[in-house]
C-alpha positions in Angstrom: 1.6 -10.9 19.3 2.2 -14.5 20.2 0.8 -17.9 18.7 0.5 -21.2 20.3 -1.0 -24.7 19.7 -2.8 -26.1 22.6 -4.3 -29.9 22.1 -8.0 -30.3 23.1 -8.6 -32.9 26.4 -9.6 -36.2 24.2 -13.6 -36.0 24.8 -13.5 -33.5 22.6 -12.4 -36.1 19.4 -16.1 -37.7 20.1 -17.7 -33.9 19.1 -18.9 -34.8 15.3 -19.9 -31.0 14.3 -17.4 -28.8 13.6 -19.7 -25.7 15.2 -20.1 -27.6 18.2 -16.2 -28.6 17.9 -15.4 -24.7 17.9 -17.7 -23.6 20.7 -16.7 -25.8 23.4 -13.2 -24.9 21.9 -13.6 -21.6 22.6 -15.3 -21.9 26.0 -12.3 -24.4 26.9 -9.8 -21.5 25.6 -11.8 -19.2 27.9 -11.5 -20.9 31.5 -8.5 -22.7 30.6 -6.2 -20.2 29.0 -7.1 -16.1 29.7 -5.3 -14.1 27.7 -5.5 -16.2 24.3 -8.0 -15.9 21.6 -8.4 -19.6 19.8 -7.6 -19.0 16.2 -7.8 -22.1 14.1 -9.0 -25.7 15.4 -6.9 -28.3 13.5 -6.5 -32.2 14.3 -8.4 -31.1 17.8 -5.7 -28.9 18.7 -6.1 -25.1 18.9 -4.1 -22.2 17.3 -4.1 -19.6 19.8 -3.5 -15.7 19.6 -2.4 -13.8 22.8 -1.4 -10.2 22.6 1.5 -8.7 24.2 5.6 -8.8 23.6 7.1 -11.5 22.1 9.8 -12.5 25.6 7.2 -12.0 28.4 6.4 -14.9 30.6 3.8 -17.4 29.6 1.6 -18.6 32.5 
């Protein structure tokens, strides 16, 4: 298992509600990022989970 921060694009920092904050979070993840499960959203930046071994190639 592999863990990863990604920042969120900066329209995101105008998002006031942190349950709106981690849908569109999610839904960026989503079509943005297959493979990796969003975590934790901290300073709008996203702690993502992807399974799989530790050396293969991220795309």
């Amino acid at each position: 298992m592999m863990e990863r921060w990604f920042p969120l694009p900066d329209m995101y920092r105008l998002l006031n509600d942190p349950e709106t904050l981690k849908r569109f979070a999610k839904a960026y993840m989503t079509r943005n990022y297959l493979g990796w499960e969003p975590v934790k959203i901290n300073n709008y930046r996203v702690l993502a989970r992807r399974q799989g071994e530790e050396d293969q190639h991220i795309q």
